[in-house]
Structures are given as C-alpha cells and as structure tokens.
N, C-alpha and C positions, 0 to 999 in steps of 0.2 A: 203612699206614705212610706217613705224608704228608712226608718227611725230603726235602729238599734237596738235586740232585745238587752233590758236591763238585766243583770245578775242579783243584783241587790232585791228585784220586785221578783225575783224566781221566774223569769219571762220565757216563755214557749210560743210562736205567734203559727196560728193557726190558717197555714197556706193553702189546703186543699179543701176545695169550694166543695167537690163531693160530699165530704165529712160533714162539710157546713149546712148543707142543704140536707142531709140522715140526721143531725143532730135538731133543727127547726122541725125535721117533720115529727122527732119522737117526742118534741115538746106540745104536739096537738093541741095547738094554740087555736081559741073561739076569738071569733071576731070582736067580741066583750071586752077580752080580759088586756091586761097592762102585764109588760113581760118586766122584769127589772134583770138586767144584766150587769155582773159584776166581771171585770175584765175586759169590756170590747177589745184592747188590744188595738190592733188599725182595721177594726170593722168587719172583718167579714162574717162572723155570721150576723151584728146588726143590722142589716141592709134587708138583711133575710128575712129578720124578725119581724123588720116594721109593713113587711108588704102583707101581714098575718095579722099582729098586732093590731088592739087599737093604739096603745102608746106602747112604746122602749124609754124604760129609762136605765140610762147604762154610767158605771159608776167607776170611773178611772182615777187610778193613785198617782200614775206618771204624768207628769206634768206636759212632758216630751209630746206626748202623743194627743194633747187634748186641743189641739189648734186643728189637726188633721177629721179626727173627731167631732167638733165644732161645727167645720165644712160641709161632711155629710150629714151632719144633723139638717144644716141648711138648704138641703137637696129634697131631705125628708118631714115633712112637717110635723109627725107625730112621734121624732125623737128627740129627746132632748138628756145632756151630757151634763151629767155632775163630775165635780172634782174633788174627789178626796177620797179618803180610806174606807171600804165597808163595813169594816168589823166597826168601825166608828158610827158611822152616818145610816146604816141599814136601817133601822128601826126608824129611824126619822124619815124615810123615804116611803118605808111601808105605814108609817101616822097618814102622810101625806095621800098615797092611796085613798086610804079610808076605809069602807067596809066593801068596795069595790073589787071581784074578783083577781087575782096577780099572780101570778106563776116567777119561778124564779131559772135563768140560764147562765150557765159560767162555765169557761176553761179555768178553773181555779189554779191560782199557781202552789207549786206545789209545797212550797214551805209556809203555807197557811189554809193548806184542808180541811183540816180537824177542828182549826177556831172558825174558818169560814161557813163550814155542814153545823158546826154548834151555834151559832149566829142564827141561823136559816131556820133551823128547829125550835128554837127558844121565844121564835119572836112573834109577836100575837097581832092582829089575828094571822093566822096560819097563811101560807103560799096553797095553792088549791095543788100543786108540785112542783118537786125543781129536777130540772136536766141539767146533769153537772160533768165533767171531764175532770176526772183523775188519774192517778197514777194507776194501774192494774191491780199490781198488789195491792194497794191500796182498798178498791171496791171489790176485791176477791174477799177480804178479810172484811168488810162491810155488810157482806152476803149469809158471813159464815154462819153455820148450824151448830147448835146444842153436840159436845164436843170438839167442837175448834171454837165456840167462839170467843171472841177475843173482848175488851173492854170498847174498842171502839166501834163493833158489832150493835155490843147494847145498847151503848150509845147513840146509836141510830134507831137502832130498831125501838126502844122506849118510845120513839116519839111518830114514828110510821113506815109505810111499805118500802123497803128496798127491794132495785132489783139493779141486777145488769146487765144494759143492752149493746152494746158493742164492744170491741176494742178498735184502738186507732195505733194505727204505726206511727214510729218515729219517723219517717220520712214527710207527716203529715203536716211536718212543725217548721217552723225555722227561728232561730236555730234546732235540730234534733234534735232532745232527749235523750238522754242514752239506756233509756228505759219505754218500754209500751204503757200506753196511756187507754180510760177506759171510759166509755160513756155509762153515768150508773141514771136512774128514775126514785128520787126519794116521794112518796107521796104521803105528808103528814097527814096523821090523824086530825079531823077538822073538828071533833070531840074527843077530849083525854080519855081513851078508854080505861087506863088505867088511873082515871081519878080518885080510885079511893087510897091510891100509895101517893107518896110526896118523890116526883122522880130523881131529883139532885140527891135524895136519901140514897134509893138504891144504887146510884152511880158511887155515890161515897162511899158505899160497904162495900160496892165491886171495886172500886181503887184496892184497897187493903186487900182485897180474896185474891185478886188479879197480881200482885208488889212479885206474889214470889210462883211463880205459875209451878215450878216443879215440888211445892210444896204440897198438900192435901188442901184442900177447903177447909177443913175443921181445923187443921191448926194455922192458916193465916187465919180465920176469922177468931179464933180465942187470941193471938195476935193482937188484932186489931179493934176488937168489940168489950163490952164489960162480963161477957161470958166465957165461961170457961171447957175448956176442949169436950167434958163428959156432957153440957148443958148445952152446945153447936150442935154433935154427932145427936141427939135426942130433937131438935127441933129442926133438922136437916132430914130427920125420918116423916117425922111430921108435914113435912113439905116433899113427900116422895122421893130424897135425893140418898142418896149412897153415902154411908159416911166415907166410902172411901172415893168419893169424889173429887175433883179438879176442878178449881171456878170456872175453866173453859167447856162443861159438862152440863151446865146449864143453862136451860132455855129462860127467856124473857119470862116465863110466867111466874117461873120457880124463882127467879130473881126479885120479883116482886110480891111474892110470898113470903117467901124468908126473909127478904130486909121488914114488911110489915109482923114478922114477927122478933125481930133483934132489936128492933127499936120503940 
C-alpha cells in the first residue's frame, strides 16, 4: 500500500515490523478477547493482531487507505475495517462488543491523544487494557508522580494503571517524526475505585488549580471555587497537603479528597 501519509490525520506510518511485533506482544492478547484498533494505517501491526486475536476490529478515518485495508481484511477472516472517526464511533463499537472481553491498540496520531486516551477511559464497559503509541513527552508526563504531576497525569491516572514500556525511534515511521515516540500500557480500573468522588468534579477543580501552575494552589483554588484563600489553606491541611503547595504536588488520592471536600 504505497498511500501517502496525510498531514491533516497527523499520519506517522509504522514501517518497522520489529516494533510491531514488541508492541502485539505487550498487548498480551488471550485467544478470547477482540482487539479494537484505532489507526491500522496500511496494516502492519493488524496482520499481527489478528494471528492472536479472536477478532480486529480496526477503525480508519482515511478514506485513502481503506480499499488496501479492505483487502487484508480479506486475507484475514476475523478482521473486519470500519470507516470513520473514533472519537465518534468508539462507543458504538464497543456497544457492539458487548460484555465480551476487548482490549484496545493504537499508534494514535498525535494531534488527537489526549481526546483519543479520554475516549478509551470514559467508555463503559471498560478495555480490560490499552497499548497505545505516543509522543514520549507525552507518556513521560502521563507517568508523572506527585510533584510533577501534571493535569493530563490525573487525567489518566483517575481512571487506571499507567505505565511505560518502550520508546520507539523516529526512524521507526515514515514519514519520521521529528520527535521520539513511546509505547505507554493504560490498564483501566474495571471497578471505579474511586466511586465515592464524581471524577469530571475533580478533573474540573484541577482545570482551575492547574490555569496558573506557578501560582500557589490556595490561591488558584480561591480563584477558581466559592472559597476563600484562609478557608483552601484550612481544608488543604485537612487533606494532608501544604498550604504552600503547587497543584503539580499532589497525588490522585489528595485530589480526590479535596475536590470531595470543595464541593
């Protein structure tokens, strides 16, 4: 399939079968489960998946690429190629599933990571995991710990285990990147542990604590809440934290202590 990466779909096509074949194996896929791939690109790691898999189903935006696609579905009987956008259609794919075991694999492109991982997270019932390919920095700041972390840290972590297992070179791609790429392991919580908070709460008060990072916490969050900076610094003690704290300074737990007590 000699198709042309798009600029518009942020396209990266993933040439080196090595990479392809370390990325199927850290998806430790059971001969059960149904993988759903968003991206195949021109295939290579699907080909991978479905010799593991019981089904692929793989979810292409580019139109270009979905005749080539089509083909090897044809080769493969237990994959089969949708067409359209996944931040659209995801949920209705994973309806389609059912209560059937899924795991989830993507070279996600890179100008829709953070809607594509919030997609993946949100969507019920849960991926038993997903193996994704991002930017480095990117899954470096996904990882991060109490003191660096960042808004899109919690954002992950609220919802289950991250970790990160490789990097990949730009030489791995074509076109190259001009940046390293990483392979991360999101494994969602398949019960909300944290069921007794409402998690879009805590991610909305971290919007506001997070607006002005070189500010204090106590004063974005009197900023941004109906309390005032002496009534933050008092229930920020309350919840173990320092008044003289940084929203990047606290861990998931302390985030969801504090937002169940500002709201």
């Amino acid at each position: 399939m000699g198709h042309i990466a798009q600029r518009r779909f942020g396209q990266n096509f993933l040439i080196d079968r090595n990479i392809a074949k370390k990325i199927v194996k850290q998806a430790l896929i059971e001969p059960n489960e149904t993988v759903i791939e968003i991206g195949p690109g021109q295939g290579a790691i699907t080909v991978l998946l479905s010799e593991q898999a019981k089904k692929v189903i793989a979810i292409e935006l580019d139109r270009n690429l979905i005749q080539g696609l089509q083909h090897l579905a044809g080769e493969h009987s237990n994959v089969s190629i949708i067409e359209g956008d996944a931040l659209k259609c995801y949920q209705s794919v994973v309806n389609e599933i059912g209560k059937k075991p899924y795991l989830v694999v993507a070279n996600i492109p890179y100008n829709i990571t953070s809607a594509i991982i919030r997609t993946i997270l949100t969507t019920t019932p849960p991926a038993s995991r997903a193996v994704l390919m991002v930017q480095k920095e990117v899954a470096q700041r996904m990882v991060s710990k109490p003191g660096d972390m960042s808004l899109l840290a919690l954002s992950v972590q609220l919802y289950g285990d991250v970790r990160k297992c490789f990097d990949v070179a730009p030489g791995s791609f074509s076109p190259a990147p001009s940046v390293t790429s990483a392979v991360i392991e999101i494994v969602p919580y398949q019960k909300n542990i944290h069921a007794d908070i409402d998690r879009e709460a805590v991610l909305s008060i971290a919007r506001g604590a997070f607006a002005k990072k070189r500010k204090l916490l106590a004063s974005n969050l009197a900023d941004t809440t109906l309390h005032n900076k002496n009534e933050i610094i008092e229930i920020l003690r309350s919840c173990s934290v320092n008044g003289n704290a940084r929203a990047q300074d606290l861990s998931v737990k302390q985030w969801t202590l504090l937002t169940s007590k500002l709201v």
